[in-house]
Every structure is written in structure tokens, then in C-alpha cells.
C-alpha positions in Angstrom: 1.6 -190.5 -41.3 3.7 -188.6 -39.1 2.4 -185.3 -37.8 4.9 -183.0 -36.1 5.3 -179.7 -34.7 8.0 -178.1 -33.4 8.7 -174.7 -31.8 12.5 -172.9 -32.3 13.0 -169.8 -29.9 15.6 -167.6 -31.7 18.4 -165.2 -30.4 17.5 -161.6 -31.1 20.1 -161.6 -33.6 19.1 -164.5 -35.4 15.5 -163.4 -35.7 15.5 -161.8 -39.3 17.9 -164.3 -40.3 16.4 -167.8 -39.4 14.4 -168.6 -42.4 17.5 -167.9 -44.4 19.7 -170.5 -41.9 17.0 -172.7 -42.7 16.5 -172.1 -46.3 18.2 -175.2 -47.6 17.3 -177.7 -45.3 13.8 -176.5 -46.0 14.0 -177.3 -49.8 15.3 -180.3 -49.2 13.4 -181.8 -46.8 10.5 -180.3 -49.2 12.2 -182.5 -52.2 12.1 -185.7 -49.6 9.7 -188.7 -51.6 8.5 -189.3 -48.1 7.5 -185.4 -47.7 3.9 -184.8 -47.2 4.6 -181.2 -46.5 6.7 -179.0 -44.4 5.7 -175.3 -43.0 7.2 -172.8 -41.3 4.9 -170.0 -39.4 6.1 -167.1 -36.8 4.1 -166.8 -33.4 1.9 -163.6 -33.6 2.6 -163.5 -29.8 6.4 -163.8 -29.6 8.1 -163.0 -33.3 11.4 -164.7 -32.2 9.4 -168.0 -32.4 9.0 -169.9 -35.0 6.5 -172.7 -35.9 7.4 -175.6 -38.2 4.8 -178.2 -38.9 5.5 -181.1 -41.1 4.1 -184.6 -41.9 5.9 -188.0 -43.9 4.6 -191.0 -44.9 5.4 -193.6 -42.0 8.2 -194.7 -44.4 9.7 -191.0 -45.2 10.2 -190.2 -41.3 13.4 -193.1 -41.1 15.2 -191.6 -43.8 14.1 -188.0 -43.5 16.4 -187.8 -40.1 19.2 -189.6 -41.2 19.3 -187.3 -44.2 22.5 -185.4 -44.2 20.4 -182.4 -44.5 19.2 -183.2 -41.5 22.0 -183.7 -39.8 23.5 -180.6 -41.0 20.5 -178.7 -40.4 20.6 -179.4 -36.4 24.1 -179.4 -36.2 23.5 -175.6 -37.3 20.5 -174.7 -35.7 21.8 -174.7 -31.9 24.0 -171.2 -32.5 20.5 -169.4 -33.5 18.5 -170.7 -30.3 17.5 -169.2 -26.9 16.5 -172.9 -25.8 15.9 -176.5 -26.7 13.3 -176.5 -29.4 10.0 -177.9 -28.3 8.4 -180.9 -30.4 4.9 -182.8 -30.3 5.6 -186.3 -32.7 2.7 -188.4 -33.2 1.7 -191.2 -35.5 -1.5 -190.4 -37.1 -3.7 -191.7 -39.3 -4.4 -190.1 -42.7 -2.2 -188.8 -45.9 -2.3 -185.1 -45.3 -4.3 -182.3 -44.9 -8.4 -182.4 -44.8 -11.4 -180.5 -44.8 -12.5 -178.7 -42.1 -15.9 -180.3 -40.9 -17.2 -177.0 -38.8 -16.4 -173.7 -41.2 -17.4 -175.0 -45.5 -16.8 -172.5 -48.1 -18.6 -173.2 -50.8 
């Protein structure tokens, strides 16, 4: 699968307002047959950053940027942004998340 993270700085202004900018590219990437799962999360340190981590199948990442949503989605994204988002994209093995080996609930 790939595994990605990427961190958005926003604009004060944009702040309140980013999960509703991304709202619809969210639900549709969500929709995406290749979609494994994709999360947003704000930084506890800095609340004008937020966290999206996602994962596709190795054949859902192809389509999944050339998606118009996509496109649309970063085309928009730039007016809300202190900076160039920052990304880790790997290739990794497995199909989603697992267990936790060191902390078991029972």
C-alpha cells in the first residue's frame, strides 16, 4: 500500500475554516475503490496545522491524483496555506491498519 502523511500550515484566517475547504475532496477521496482510509488530525502543538494521513492500494494511488477532485482540491488549497505542505510517501507493505504489538486491550 501507500502510506502517506502530509502536514498543511494554514493562514490564521483559514484556520476554523479548512476542514470545511476540504470537505468535499475529503468525501471523495474517501469514496475512491483504491481508498484504504484517509484522516485528518490538528497538531496539539500548533492548531493552524493540520495532519492528514492516508493509505491506497498500490493501484488506487495512480488514479487517486489524477482525480479531478484532486486536482481541484490543490488547485484550492494554496490560498489557505502559510507554506508548502510537508509530505512523507512511502510504499509499504500491508492492507491497512494493525494491531499494536506493545499496548493489548483485551
Amino acid at each position: 500500500m501507500y502510506f502517506i502523511v502530509v502536514k498543511f500550515e494554514t493562514k490564521a484566517e483559514w484556520t476554523d475554516r479548512w476542514l470545511d475547504l476540504v470537505a468535499d475532496f475529503t468525501e471523495a477521496t474517501r469514496q475512491e475503490p483504491g481508498n484504504l482510509f484517509f484522516e485528518w488530525s490538528r497538531s496539539v502543538e500548533n492548531p493552524a496545522e493540520f495532519v492528514l494521513v492516508e493509505a491506497f492500494t498500490d493501484d488506487g494511488a495512480g488514479p487517486h491524483v489524477n482525480s479531478d477532485h484532486f486536482k481541484k482540491a490543490t488547485g484550492e488549497m494554496g490560498q489557505a496555506l502559510v507554506a508548502t505542505p510537508k509530505i512523507v510517501s512511502r510504499q509499504v507493505d500491508g492492507d491497512g491498519w494493525g494491531q499494536m504489538g506493545e499496548v493489548t486491550v483485551d
